[in-house]
C-alpha positions as a printed NumPy array, in Angstrom:
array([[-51.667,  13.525,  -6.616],
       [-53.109,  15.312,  -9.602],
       [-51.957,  14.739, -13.229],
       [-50.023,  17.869, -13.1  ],
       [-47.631,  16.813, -10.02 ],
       [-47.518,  13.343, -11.13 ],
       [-45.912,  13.988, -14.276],
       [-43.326,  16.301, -12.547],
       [-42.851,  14.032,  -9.756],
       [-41.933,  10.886, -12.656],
       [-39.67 ,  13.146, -14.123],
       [-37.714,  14.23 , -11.12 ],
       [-37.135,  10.067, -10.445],
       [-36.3  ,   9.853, -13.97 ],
       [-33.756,  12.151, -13.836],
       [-32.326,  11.504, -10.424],
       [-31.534,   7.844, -11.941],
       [-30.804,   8.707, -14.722],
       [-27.842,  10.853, -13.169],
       [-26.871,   8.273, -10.978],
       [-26.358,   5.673, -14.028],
       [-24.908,   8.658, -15.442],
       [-22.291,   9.115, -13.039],
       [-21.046,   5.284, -12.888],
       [-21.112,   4.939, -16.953],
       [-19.168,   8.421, -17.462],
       [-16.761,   7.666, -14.23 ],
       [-13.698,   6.935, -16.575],
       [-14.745,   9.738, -18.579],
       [-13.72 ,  12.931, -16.541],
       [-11.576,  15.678, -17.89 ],
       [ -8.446,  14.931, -17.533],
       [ -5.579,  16.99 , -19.513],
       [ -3.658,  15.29 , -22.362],
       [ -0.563,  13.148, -21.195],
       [  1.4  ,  10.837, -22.722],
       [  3.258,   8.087, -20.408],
       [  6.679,   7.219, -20.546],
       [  7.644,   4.695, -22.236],
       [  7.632,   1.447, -19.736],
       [  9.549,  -0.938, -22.303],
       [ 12.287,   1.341, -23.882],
       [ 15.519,   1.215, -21.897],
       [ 17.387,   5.05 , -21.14 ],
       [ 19.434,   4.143, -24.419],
       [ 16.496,   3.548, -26.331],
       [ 16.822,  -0.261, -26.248],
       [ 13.442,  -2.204, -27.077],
       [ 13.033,  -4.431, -24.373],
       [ 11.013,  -7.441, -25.775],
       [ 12.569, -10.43 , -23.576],
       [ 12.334, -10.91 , -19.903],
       [ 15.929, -11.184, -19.158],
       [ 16.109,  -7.611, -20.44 ],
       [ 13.151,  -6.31 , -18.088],
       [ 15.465,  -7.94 , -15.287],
       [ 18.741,  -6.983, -16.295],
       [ 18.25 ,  -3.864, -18.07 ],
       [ 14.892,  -1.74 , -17.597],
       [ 13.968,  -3.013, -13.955],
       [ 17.039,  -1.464, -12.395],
       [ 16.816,   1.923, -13.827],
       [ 13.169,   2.266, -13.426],
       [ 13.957,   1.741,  -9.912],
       [ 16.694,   3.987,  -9.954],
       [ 14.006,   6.4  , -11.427],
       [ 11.685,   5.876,  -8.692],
       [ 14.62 ,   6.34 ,  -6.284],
       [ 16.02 ,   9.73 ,  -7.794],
       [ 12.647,  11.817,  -8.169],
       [  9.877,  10.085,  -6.708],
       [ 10.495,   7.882,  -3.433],
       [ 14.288,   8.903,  -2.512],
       [ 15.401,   5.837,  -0.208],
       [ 17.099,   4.898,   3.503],
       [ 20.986,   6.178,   2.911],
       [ 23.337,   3.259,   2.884],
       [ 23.968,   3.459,   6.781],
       [ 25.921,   0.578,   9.206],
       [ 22.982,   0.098,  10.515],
       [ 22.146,  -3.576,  12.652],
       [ 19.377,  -5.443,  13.214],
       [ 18.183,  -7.699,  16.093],
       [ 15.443,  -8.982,  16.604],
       [ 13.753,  -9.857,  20.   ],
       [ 10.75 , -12.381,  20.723],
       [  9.083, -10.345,  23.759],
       [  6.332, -12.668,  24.535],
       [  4.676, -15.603,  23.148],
       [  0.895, -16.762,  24.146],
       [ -0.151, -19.78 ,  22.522],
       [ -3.768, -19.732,  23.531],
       [ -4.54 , -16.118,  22.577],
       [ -8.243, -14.829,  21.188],
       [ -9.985, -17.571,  22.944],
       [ -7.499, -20.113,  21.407],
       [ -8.081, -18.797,  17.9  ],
       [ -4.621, -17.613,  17.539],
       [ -1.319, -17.852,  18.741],
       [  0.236, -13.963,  19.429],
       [  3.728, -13.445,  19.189],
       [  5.484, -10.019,  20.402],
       [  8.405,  -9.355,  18.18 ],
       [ 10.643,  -6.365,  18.894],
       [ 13.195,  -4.879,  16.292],
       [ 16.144,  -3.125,  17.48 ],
       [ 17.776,  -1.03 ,  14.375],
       [ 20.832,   0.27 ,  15.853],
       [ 23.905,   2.544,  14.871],
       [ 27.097,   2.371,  16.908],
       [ 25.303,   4.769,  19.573],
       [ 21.773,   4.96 ,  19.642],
       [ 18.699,   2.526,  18.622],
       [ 15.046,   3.029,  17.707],
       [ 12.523,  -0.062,  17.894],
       [ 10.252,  -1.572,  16.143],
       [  6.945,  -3.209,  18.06 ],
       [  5.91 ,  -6.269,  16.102],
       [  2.326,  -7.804,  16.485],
       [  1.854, -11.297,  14.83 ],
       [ -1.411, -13.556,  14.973],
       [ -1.013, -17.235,  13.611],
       [ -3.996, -19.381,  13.5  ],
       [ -3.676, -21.621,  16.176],
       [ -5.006, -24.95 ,  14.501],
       [ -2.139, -24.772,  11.643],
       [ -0.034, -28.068,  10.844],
       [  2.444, -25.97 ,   8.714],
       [  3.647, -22.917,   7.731],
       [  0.805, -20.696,   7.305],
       [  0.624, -17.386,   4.49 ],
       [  0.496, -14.71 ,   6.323],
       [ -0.906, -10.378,   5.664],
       [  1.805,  -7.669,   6.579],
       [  0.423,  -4.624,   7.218],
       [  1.654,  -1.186,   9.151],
       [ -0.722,   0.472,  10.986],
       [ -1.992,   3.723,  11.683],
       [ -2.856,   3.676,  15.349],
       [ -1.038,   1.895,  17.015],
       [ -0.238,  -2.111,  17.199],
       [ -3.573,  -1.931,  20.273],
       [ -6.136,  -0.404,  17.98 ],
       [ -6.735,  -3.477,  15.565],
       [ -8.11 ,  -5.422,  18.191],
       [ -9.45 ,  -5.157,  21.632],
       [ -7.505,  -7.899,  23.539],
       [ -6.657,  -6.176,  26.294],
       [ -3.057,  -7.907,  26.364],
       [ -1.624,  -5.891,  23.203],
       [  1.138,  -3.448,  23.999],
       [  0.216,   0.135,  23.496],
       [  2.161,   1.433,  20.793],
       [  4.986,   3.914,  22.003],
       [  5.353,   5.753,  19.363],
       [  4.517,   8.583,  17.539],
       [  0.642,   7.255,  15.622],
       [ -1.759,   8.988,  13.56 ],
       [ -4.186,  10.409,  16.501],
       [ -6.58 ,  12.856,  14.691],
       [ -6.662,  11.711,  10.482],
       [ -9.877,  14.577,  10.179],
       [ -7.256,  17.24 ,  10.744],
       [ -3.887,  15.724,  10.286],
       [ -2.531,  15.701,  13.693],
       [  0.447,  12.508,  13.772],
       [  2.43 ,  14.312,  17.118],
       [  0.561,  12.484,  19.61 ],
       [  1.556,   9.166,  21.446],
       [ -1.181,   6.409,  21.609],
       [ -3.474,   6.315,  24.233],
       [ -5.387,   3.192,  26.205],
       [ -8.623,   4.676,  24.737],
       [ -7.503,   3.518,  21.928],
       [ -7.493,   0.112,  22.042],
       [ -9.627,  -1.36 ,  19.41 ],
       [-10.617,   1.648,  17.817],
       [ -9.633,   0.592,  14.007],
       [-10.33 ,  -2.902,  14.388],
       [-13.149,  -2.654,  11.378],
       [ -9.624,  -2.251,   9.376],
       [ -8.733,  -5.455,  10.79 ],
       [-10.482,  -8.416,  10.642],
       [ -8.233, -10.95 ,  12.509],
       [-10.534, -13.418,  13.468],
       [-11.752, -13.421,   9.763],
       [ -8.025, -13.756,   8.587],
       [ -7.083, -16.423,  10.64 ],
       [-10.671, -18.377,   9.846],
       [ -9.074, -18.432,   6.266],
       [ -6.077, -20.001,   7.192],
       [ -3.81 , -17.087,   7.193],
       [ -1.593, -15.126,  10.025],
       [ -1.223, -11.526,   9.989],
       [  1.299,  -9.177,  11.168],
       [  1.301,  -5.385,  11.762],
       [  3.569,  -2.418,  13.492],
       [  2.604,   0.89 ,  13.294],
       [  4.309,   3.117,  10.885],
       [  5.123,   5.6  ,  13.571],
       [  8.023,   3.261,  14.795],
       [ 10.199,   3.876,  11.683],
       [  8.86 ,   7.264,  10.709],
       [  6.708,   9.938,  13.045],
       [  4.434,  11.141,   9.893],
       [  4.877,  14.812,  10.654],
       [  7.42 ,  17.111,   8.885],
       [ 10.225,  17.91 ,  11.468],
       [ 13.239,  17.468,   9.081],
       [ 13.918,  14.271,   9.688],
       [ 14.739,  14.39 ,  13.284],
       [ 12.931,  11.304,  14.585],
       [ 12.531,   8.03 ,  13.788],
       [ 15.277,   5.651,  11.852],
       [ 16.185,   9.037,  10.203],
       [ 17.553,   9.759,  13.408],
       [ 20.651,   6.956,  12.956],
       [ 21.757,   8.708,  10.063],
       [ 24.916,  10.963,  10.488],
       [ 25.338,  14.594,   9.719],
       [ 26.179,  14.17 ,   5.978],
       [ 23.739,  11.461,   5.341],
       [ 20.96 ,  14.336,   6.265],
       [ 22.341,  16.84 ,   4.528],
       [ 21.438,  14.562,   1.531],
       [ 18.195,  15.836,   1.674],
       [ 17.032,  14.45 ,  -1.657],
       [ 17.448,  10.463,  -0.209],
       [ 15.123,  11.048,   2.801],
       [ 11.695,  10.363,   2.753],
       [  9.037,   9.136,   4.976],
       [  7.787,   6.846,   2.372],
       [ 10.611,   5.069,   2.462],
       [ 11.583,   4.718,   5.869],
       [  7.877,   2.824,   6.135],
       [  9.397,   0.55 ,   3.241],
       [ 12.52 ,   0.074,   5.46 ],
       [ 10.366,  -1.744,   7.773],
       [  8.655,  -3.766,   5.683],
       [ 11.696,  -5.009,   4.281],
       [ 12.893,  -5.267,   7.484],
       [ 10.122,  -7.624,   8.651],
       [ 10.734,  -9.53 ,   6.012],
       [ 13.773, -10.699,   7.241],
       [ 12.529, -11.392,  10.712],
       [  9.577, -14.153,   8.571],
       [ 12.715, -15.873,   6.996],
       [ 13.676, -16.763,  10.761],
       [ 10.142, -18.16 ,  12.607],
       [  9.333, -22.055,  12.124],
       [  5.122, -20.844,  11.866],
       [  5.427, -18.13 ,   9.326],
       [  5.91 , -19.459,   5.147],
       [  8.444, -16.698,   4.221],
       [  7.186, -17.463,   0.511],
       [  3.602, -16.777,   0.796],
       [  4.026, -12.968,   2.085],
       [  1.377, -10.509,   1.065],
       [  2.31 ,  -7.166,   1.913],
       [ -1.024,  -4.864,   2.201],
       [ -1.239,  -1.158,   2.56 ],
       [ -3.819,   1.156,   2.98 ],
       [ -4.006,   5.418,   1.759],
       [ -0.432,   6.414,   2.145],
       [  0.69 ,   2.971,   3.39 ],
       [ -0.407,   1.626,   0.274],
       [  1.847,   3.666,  -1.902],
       [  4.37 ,   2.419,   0.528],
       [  3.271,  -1.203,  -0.048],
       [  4.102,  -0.876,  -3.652],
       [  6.972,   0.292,  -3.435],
       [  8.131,  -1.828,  -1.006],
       [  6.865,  -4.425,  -3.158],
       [  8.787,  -2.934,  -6.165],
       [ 12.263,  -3.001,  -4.054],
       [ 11.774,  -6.585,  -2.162],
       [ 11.053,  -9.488,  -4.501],
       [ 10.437, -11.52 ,  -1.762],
       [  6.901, -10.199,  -1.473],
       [  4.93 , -12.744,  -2.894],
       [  1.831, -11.006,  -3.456],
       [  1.261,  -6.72 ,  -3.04 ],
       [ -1.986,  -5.084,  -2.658],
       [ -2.454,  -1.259,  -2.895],
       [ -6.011,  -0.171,  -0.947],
       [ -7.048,   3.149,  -1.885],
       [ -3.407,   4.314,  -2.742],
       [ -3.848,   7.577,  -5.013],
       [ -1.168,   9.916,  -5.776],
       [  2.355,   8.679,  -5.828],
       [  0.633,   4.716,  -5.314],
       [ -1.817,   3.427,  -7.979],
       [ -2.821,   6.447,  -9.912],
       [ -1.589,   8.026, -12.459],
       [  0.328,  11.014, -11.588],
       [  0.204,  13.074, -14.974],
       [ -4.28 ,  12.377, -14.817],
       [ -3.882,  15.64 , -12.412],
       [ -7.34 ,  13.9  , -10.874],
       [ -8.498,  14.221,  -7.857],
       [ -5.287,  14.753,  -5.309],
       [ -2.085,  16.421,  -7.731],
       [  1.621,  16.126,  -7.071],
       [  1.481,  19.488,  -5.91 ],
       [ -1.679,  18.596,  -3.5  ],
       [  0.043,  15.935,  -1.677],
       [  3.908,  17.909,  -1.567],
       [  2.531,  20.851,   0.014],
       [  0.051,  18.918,   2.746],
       [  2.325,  16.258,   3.208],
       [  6.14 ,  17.753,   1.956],
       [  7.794,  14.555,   3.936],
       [  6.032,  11.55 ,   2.393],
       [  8.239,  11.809,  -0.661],
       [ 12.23 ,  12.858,  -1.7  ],
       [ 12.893,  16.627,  -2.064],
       [ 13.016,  16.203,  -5.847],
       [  9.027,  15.383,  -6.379],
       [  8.869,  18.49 ,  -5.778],
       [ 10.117,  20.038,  -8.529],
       [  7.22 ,  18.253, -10.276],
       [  4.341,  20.328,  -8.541],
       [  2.22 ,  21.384, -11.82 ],
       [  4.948,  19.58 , -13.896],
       [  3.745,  16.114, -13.801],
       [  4.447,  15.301, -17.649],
       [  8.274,  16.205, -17.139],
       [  8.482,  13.194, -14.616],
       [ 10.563,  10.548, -16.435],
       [  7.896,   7.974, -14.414],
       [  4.952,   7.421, -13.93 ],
       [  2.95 ,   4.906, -11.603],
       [  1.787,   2.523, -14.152],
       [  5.581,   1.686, -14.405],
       [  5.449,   1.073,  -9.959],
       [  3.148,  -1.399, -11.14 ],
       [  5.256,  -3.004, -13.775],
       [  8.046,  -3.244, -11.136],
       [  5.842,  -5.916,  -8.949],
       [  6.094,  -8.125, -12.413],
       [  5.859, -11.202, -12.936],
       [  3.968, -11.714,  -9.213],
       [  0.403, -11.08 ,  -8.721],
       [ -0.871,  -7.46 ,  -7.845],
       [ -4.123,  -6.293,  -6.592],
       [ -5.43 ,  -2.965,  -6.811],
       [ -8.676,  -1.85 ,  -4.971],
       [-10.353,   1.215,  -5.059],
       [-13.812,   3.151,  -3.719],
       [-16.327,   4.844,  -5.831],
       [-16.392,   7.9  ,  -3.548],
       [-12.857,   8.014,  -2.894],
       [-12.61 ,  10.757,  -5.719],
       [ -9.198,  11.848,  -4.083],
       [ -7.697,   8.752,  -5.121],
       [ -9.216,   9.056,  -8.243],
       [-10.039,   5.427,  -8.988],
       [ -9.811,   5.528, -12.552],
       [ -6.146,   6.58 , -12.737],
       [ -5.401,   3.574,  -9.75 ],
       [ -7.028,   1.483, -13.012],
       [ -5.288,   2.922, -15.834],
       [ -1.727,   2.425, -13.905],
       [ -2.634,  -1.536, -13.705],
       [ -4.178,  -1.202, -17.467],
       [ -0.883,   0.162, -18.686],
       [  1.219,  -2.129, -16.864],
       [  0.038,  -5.142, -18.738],
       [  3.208,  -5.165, -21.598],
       [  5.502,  -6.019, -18.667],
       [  3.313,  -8.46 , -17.163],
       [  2.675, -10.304, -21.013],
       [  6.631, -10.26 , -21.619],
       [  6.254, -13.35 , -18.769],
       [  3.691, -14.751, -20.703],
       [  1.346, -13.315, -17.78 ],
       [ -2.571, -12.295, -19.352],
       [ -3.374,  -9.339, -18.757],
       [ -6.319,  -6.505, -18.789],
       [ -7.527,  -6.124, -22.192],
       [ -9.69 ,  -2.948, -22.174],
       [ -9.217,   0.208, -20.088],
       [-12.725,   0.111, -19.383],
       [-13.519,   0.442, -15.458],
       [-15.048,  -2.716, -14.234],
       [-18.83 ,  -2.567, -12.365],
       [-18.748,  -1.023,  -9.054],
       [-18.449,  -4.505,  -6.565],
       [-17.516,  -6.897,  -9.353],
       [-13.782,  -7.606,  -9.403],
       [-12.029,  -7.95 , -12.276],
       [ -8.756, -10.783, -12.141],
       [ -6.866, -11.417, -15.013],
       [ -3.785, -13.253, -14.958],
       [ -1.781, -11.403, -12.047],
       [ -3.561,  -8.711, -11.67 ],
       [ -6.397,  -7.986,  -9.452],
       [ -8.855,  -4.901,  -9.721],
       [-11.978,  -3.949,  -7.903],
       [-14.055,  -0.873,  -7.074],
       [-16.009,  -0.859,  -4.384],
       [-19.255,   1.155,  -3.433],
       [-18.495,   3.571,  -0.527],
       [-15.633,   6.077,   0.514],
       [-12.093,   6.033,   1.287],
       [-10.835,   2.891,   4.145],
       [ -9.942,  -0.351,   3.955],
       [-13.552,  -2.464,   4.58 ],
       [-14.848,  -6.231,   5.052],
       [-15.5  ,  -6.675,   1.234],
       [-11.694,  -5.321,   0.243],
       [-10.486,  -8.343,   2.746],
       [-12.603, -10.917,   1.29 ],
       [-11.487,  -9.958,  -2.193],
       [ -7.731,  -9.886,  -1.415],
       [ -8.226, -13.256,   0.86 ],
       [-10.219, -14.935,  -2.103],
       [ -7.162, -13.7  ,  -4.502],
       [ -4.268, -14.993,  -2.219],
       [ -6.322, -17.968,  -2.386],
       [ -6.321, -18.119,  -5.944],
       [ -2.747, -17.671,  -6.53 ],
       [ -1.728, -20.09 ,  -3.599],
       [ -3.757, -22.902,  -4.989],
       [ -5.87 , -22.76 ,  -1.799],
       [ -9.463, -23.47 ,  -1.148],
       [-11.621, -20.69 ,   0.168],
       [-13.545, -20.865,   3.451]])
């Protein structure tokens, strides 16, 4: 190579690194238009909340009530019951890794009933109650593992995510097919038990007007209440709902719950973890608009975005918000502040632009004030930690990750190694 070529050849690596540096150094630094947050500690009356009694008694519940009125909407106060059924239990399941319970739950009106197909690994060697992962699925309750002895999943599931397409029913082909989601054998190595039902059961994620899934129970006038229904809520439903099936089994410690959720079922995870205080720990996994990030950042995927692709994740009134995001009297730093005083984990992907990781940041960042009224530390600087160095302080949790949007091996590890933490467990 002659002198000539050399020189331009040094200065094309030069600058390639230099723009890759570039790009992780200036990643927080993106335009973004000028927003100002609502206030998280000033009460609807203007009250300075400075104690935690008043988060609790005062500001909690109408933050909520917030979230409820023009964000998330919420399941309409219906008779509806609950049983719960124990389908099949194998003791000696994954090669005697795991005992596998099949748990169904009947939610039922005075004339009709849907169900809910409940898949729950425990590790088989435990002397005592054991913390266990909840986590809906995508796919279907078969496609986070390939033991051939998992039900197929009746319901509606996510068949094609490349092009949106949630109408289909779950096939045997795909048994298995998202089990790089879901490392079980790693889960129960570390001493935990996991439990999953597809999200399909309470909700078919396709806009029909409600016609399907719990929304179904609801009577004429209930529906007509358009402005209460949501998908993203229904998914919360069963959460909660789960939750009261752990309170009932002898291998499951109903105060070590982490509820997990990945995309769109981690904005549901937060919020379910915002309603249900008996989730001891909630993680959000790439959860973007209307989870983790900032709403009024307009970054990668907008209020308007996600309405308009997806008009039944959230209540009728987010809509109003489409290009309006500063006149919403939330924002998602104050979802966080709900999950107060209990540990919270956020993880995000340094391609995952969509979710626009810096915003899923800023919303933990700006949550801190609610987290130090408990005497909680908290993140100090709204700088973006190192891409694959996680960042814990106090209860909170933060890490981005090299790679694109999903839930991988290294966002386990780091949510296992931070239940650990906050469980006074050892890792393995």
């Amino acid at each position: 190579m002659n002198k000539k070529a050399n020189l331009y050849f040094n200065i094309f690596v030069l600058a390639f690194l230099s723009f890759d540096v570039h790009s992780q150094i200036t990643y927080d630094k993106v335009k973004v238009p000028e927003y100002k947050l609502p206030e998280l500690l000033i009460s609807n009356n203007g009250k300075k909340i400075q104690i935690p009694e008043d988060w609790i008694n005062i500001r909690r519940p109408e933050i909520i009530r917030l979230f409820e009125a023009y964000v998330y909407g919420g399941v309409p106060e219906v008779c509806l019951e609950i049983k719960f059924a124990t389908i099949k239990t194998d003791l000696n399941a994954l090669y005697g890794k795991a005992i596998k319970k099949n748990i169904v739950a009947f939610i039922i009106n005075e004339v009709d009933t849907v169900q809910m197909e409940l898949l729950i690994f425990i590790p088989a060697n435990a002397k005592k109650p054991v913390p266990l992962f909840l986590g809906m699925n995508f796919y279907g309750n078969q496609s986070i593992h390939h033991d051939s002895s998992i039900p197929i999943t009746k319901s509606y599931v996510n068949n094609n995510p490349e092009y949106n397409i949630f109408n289909h029913k779950a096939t045997y082909e795909s048994r298995g097919s998202d089990s790089s989601s879901w490392p079980v054998e790693r889960i129960l190595e570390r001493g935990y038990g996991l439990a999953t039902f597809c999200y399909g059961d309470l909700d078919p994620d396709f806009d029909d007007g409600f016609k399907n899934g719990i929304h179904s129970l609801l009577d004429y006038s209930e529906k007509n209440d358009s402005n209460k229904l949501s998908s993203i809520s229904a998914w919360a439903y069963g959460l909660t709902t789960v939750m009261d099936y752990f309170e009932t089994d002898e291998h499951i410690n109903k105060s070590q719950i982490i509820v997990i959720g990945h995309s769109r079922l981690g904005k549901t995870a937060l919020w379910a973890g915002a309603i249900d205080q008996r989730f001891a720990i909630i993680i959000s996994n790439n959860s973007g608009c209307g989870g983790a990030a900032l709403s009024r950042r307009k970054t990668g995927e907008t209020v308007k975005d996600i309405n308009t692709g997806f008009p039944h994740w959230f209540s009728r009134n987010f809509h109003y918000f489409n290009d309006k995001e500063n006149e919403l009297p939330v924002d998602q730093h104050m979802l966080i502040g709900l999950i107060a005083p209990r540990p919270v984990y956020v993880g995000s992907a340094e391609q995952d632009k969509w979710a626009d990781p810096y915003g899923e940041f800023l919303s933990l960042y700006h949550a801190g004030p609610v987290y130090k009224l408990f005497g909680s530390d908290i993140i100090s600087k709204d700088t973006l930690p190192e891409i694959n160095k996680p960042l814990w302080t106090g209860k909170m949790g933060y890490h981005i990750r090299a790679g694109d949007h999903g839930i991988k091996r290294f966002d386990w590890e780091k949510y296992l190694d931070f239940a650990d933490y906050h469980f006074n467990r050892k890792s393995k």
